[in-house]
C-alpha positions as CSV (number, residue, x, y, z in Angstrom):
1,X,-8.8,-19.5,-17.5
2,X,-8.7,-22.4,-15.4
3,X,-5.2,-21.2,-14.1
4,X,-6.8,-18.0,-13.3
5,X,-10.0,-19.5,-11.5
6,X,-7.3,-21.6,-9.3
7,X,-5.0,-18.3,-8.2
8,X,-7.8,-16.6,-7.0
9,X,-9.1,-19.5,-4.9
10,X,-5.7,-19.8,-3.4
11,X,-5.6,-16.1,-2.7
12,X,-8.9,-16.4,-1.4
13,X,-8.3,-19.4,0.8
14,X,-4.8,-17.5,2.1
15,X,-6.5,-14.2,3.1
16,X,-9.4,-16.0,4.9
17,X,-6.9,-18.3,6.8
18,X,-4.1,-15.9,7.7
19,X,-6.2,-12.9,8.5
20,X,-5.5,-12.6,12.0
21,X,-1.9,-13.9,11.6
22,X,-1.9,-10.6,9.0
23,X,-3.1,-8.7,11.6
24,X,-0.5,-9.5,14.4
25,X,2.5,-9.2,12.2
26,X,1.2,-5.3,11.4
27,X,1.0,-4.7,14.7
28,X,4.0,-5.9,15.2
29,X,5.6,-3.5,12.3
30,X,3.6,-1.1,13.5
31,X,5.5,-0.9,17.1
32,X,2.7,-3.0,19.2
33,X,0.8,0.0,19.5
34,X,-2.8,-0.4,17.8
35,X,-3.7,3.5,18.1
36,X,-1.2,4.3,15.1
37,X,-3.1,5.9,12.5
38,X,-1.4,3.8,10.0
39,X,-2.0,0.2,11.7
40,X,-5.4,1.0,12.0
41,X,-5.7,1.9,8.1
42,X,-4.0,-1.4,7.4
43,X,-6.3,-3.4,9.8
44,X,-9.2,-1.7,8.3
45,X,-7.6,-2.7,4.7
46,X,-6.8,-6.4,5.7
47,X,-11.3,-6.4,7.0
48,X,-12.2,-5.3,4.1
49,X,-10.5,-8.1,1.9
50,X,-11.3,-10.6,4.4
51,X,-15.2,-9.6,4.1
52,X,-14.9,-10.8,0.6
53,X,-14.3,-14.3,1.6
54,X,-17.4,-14.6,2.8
55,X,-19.5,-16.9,0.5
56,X,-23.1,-16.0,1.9
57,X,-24.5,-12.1,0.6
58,X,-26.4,-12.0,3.7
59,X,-23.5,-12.8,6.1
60,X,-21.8,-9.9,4.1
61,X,-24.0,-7.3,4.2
62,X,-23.2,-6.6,8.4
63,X,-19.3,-6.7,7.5
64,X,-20.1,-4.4,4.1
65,X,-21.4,-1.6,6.7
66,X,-18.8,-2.4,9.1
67,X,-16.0,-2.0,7.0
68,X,-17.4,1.0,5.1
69,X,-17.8,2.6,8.7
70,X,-14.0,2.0,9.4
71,X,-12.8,2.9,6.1
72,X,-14.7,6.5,6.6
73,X,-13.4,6.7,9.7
74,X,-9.6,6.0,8.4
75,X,-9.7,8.1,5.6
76,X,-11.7,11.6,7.1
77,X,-10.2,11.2,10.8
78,X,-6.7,10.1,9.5
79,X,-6.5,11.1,5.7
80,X,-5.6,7.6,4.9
81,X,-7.4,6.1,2.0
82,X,-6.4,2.4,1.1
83,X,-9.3,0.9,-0.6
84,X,-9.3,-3.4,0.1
85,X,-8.5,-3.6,-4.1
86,X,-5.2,-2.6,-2.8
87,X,-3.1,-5.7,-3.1
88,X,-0.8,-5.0,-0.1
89,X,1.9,-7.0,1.1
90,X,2.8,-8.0,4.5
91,X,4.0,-5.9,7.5
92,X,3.6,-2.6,5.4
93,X,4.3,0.4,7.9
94,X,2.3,3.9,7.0
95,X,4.8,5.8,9.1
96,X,2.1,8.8,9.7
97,X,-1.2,10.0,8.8
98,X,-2.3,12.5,6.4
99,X,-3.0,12.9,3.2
100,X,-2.0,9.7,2.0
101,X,-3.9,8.3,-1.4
102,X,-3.1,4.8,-2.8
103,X,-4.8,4.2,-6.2
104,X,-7.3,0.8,-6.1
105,X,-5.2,-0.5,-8.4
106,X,-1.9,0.0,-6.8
107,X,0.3,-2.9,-5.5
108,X,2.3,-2.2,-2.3
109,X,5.2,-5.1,-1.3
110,X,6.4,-6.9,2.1
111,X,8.0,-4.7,4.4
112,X,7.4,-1.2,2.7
113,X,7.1,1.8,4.9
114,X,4.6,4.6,3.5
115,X,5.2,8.5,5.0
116,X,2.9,11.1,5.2
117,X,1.7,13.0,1.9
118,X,2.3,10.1,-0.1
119,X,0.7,9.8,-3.5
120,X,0.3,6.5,-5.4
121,X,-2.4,7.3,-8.4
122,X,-2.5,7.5,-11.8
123,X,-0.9,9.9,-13.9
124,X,-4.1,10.6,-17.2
125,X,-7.6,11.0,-16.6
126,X,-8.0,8.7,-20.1
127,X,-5.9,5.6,-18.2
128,X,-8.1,5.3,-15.0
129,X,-6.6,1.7,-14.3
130,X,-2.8,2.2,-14.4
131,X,-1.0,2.1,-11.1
132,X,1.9,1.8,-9.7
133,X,3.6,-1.3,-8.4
134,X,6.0,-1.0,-5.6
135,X,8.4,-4.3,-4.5
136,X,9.7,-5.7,-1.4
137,X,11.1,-3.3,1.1
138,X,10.6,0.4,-0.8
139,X,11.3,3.4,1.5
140,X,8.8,6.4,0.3
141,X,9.8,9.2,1.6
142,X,7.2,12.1,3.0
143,X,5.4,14.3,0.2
144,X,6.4,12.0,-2.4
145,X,4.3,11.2,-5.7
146,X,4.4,8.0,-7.8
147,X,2.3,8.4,-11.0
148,X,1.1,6.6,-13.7
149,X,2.2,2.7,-14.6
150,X,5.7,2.9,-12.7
151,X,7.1,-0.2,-11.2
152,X,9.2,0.7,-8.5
153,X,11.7,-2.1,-7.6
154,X,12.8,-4.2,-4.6
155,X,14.8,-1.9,-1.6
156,X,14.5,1.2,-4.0
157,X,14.1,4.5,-2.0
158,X,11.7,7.1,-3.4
159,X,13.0,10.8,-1.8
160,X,11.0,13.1,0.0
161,X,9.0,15.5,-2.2
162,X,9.8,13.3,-5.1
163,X,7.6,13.1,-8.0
164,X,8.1,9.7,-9.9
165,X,6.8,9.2,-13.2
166,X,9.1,6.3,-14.5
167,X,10.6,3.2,-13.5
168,X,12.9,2.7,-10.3
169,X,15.3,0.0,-10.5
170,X,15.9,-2.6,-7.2
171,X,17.9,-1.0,-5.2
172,X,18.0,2.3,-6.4
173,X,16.9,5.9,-5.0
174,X,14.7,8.5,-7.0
175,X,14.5,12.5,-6.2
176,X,13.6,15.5,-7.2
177,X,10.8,16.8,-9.3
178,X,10.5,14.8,-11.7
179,X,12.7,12.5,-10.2
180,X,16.0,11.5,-11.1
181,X,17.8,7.9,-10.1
182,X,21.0,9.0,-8.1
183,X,24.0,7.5,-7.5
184,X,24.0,5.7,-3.9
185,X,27.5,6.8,-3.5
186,X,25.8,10.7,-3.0
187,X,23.4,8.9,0.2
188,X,26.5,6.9,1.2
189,X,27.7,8.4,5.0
190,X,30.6,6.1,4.1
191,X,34.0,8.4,2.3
């Protein structure tokens, strides 16, 4: 337990330090420009867990209703919803807007890039917790659908339309409905 107490006052202690040094490397990902869609539902993610580092409930309450504002505004202006119990890595890219649903409990790596129509949620109604987990550096492709507990590994690419419903090794890439790992000689431009 003790272990446990100590991670999360590192994590806490991290997040409240590197906030705006979280903030500058998305907007670097994100091309400089802070109108993207997608850097602003990432800035409004990386508020919302630095809110929670705030030891005083009164002091919260102001950044509760800011947050909640922005996170509205992200996720019925944009279609964006990334709830701050994402644990979301650094420099994520969401490529577009719309229609884009992460599950609370979903873990997202360093350097992944998101496309529109995107799907990360759970796979039963009975298993309300179970998420997937993506690595360092996973391409999803637009339309695609990761459900249930899958752990998708590091520089794995997840095809467009794809519906993924088991495990992706490092370095791999899934398509098709339900997808399929495929041989990287097939996506090789190289004879």
């Amino acid at each position: 337990m003790g272990i446990q107490i100590n991670l999360v006052t590192t994590i806490q202690k991290e997040s409240a330090l590197s906030f705006w040094e979280l903030i500058k490397e998305d907007w670097i990902a994100h091309g400089r420009d802070w109108t993207k869609p997608g850097f602003q539902a990432v800035a409004t993610h990386r508020f919302g867990v630095w809110r929670h580092s705030i030891k005083s409930k009164v002091l919260q309450l102001p950044f509760r209703f800011i947050y909640g504002t922005l996170y509205r505004r992200v996720r019925n202006i944009y279609g964006i919803e990334l709830p701050p119990n994402v644990k979301l890595g650094r420099r994520v890219v969401i490529e577009h807007q719309g229609a884009i649903v992460i599950h609370e409990y979903s873990s997202i790596g360093d350097d992944c890039i998101i496309r529109q129509g995107v799907t990360l949620g759970m796979r039963r109604n009975d298993c309300p917790t179970e998420a997937p987990s993506l690595g360092r550096n996973v391409d999803v492709g637009a339309g695609a659908k990761i459900l249930g507990n899958v752990t998708i590994g590091d520089n794995a690419k997840i095809g467009a339309n794809a519906v993924v419903l088991c495990n992706v090794p490092a370095g791999r890439t899934a398509v098709g409905i339900p997808a399929k790992i495929i041989s990287s000689k097939i996506c090789s431009n190289q004879k």
